[in-house]
C-alpha positions in Angstrom: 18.3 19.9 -2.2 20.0 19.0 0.6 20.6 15.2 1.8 21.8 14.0 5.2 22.3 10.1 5.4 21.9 8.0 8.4 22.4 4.5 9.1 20.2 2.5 12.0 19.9 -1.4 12.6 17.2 -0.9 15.4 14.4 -3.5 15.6 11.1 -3.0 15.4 8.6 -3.9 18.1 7.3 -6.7 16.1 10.8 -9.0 16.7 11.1 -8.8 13.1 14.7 -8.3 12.2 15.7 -5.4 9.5 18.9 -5.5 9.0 20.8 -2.1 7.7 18.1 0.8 6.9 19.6 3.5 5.3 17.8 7.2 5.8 17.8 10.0 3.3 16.4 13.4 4.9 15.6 15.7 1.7 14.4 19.4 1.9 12.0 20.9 -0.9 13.2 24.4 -0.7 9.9 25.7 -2.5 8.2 24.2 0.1 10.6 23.9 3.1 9.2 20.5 4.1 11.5 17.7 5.2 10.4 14.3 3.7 11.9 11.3 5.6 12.5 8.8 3.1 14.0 5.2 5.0 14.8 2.1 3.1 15.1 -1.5 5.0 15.6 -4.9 4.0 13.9 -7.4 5.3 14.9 -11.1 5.5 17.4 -10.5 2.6 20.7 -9.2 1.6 20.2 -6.0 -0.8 22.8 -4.6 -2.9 24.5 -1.1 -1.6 24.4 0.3 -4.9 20.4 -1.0 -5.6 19.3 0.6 -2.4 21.3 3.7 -3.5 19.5 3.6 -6.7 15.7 3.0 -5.0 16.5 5.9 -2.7 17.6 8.3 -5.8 13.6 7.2 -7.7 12.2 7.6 -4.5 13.4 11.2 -3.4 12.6 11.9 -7.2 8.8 10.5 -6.6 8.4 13.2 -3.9 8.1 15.4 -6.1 5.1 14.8 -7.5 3.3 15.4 -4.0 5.6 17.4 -1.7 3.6 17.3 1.4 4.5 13.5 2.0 5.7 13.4 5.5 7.5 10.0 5.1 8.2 7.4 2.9 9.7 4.1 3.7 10.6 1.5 1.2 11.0 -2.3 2.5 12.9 -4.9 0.4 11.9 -8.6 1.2 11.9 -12.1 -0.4 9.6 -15.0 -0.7 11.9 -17.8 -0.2 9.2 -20.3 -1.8 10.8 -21.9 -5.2 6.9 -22.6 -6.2 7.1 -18.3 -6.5 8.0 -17.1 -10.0 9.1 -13.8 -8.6 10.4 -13.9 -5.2 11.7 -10.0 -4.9 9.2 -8.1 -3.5 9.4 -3.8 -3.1 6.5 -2.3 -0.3 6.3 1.5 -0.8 4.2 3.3 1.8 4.3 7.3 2.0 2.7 8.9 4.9 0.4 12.2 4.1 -1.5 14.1 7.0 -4.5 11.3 7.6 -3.4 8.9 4.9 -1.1 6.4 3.9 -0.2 6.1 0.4 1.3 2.2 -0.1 2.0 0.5 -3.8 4.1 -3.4 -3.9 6.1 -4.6 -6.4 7.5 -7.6 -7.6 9.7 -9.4 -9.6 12.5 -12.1 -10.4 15.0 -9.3 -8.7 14.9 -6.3 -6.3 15.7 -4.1 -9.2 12.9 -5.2 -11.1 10.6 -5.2 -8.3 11.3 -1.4 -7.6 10.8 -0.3 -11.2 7.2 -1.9 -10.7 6.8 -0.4 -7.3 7.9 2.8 -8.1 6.1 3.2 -11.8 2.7 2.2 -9.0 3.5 4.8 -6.5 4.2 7.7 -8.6 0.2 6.6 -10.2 -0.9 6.5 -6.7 0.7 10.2 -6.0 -0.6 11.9 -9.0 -4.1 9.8 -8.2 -4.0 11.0 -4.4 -2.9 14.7 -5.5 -5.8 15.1 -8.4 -8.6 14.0 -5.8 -6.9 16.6 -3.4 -7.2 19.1 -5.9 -10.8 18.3 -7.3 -11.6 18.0 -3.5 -10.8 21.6 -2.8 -12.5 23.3 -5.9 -15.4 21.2 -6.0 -14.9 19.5 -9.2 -15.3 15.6 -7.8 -17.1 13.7 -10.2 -20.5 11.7 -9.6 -20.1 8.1 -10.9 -22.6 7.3 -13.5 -26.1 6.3 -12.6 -27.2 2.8 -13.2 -30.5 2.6 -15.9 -33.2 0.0 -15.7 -31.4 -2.3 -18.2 -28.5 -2.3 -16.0 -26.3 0.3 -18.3 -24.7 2.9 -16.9 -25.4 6.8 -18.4 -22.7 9.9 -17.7 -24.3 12.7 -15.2 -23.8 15.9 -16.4 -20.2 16.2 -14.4 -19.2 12.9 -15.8 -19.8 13.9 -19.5 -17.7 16.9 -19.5 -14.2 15.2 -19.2 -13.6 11.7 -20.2 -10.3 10.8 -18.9 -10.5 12.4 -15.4 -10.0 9.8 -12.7 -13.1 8.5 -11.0 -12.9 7.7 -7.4 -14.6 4.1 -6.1 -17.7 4.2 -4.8 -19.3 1.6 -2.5 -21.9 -0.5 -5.2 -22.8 -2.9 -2.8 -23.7 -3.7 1.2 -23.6 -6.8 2.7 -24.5 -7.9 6.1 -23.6 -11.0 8.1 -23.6 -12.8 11.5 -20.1 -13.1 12.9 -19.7 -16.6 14.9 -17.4 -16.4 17.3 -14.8 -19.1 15.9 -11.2 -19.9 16.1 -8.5 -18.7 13.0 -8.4 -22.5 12.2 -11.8 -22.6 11.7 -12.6 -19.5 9.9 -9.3 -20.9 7.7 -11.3 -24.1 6.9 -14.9 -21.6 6.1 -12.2 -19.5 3.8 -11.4 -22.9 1.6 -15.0 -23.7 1.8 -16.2 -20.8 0.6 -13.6 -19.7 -2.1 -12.8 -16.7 -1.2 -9.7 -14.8 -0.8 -10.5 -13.5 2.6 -12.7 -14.1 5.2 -13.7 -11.7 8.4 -14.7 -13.3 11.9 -14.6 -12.7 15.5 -12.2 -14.5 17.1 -13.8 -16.6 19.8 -10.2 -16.1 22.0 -10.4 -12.3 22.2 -13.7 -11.3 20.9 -12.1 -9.1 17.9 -12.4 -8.7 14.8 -9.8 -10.7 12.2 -9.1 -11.5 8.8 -7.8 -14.5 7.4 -6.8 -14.0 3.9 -4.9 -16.6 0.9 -1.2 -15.2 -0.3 0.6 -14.7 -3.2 2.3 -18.3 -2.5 -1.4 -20.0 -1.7 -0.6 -20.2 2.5 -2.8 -18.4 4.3 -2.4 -15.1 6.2 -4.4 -13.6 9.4 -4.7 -10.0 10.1 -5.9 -9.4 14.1 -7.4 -5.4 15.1 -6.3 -4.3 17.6 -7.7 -1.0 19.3 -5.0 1.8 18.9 -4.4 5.0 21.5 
């Protein structure tokens, strides 16, 4: 396997500062692909020899699925003392159409990217399985609901027990979107209870999500259309 390393402090678009990002480039010579695998730190000092360490389990991880275009790994921290475990790990590999992401966290950046990792390498195998079952027809109906609300195996589901089951969409709901400001669709989310809460924002007439965090503030997502 041959690695070629890198080092780039550009900025994103965002204005959010990354400080060093180191860049493995590792070849899969069974496959010839090049997987781009880029580790960043984020609004925290990381150790030389942990980021050494993540990028060694995370080259490792691409061999479970070796058609992962990409891979970055961003290392951040809550600086809250109310959070228990302030390290956080974001994993997100990049496939042909899909995006493959798994978080970690913990009382340190080490710990955090065991967790991250051990979730991403389950994601992988998940993602490759489907792909597989996809492509010889063996993707399993979920079992059908009886009167008394129990659920009984089709004939599919009752030939393997332990194959993973995709989700399945159980329930539609429909609503009327005020338009409303994020301020007021924050004070409908504490109303409510919920952890997030979609609206129209009455300033630009799209669709956005306000959502609660990990440290109990609360987050907004805004759509914007893309190219």
């Amino acid at each position: 396997m041959r690695r070629v390393w890198h080092t780039t402090s550009d900025a994103p678009a965002s204005g959010v500062v990354l400080r060093a990002a180191d860049r493995l480039v590792a070849n899969h010579p069974t496959k010839g692909n090049l997987v781009d695998i880029i580790v960043k730190s984020k609004n925290c000092d990381v150790p030389a020899k942990v980021k050494e360490e993540a990028l060694e389990k995370v080259n490792h991880a691409t061999r479970i699925y070796d058609r992962l275009l990409g891979v970055e790994m961003v290392f951040s921290e809550e600086h809250n003392p109310r959070i228990a475990e302030p390290a956080v790990v974001e994993l997100t590999g990049r496939t042909k159409g899909h995006h493959i992401r798994a978080e970690g966290s913990a009382e340190d950046h080490r710990g955090a990217t065991d967790i991250a990792m051990a979730k991403f390498e389950r994601q992988l195998r998940r993602y490759k399985t489907r792909l597989v079952d996809r492509k010889n027809g063996r993707l399993r109906s979920a079992p059908l609901p009886t009167g008394d609300g129990k659920l009984v195996p089709t004939a599919s589901t009752a030939v393997v027990e332990e194959v993973d089951v995709a989700p399945i969409i159980v329930r539609t709901k429909q609503f009327f979107m005020s338009p409303m400001s994020p301020e007021d669709a924050a004070l409908q989310l504490e109303m409510l209870g919920h952890e997030f809460f979609l609206f129209s924002n009455a300033d630009t007439g799209n669709c956005n999500v306000v959502y609660r965090r990990r440290d109990g503030e609360l987050g907004l997502i805004e759509a914007i259309e893309g190219e």
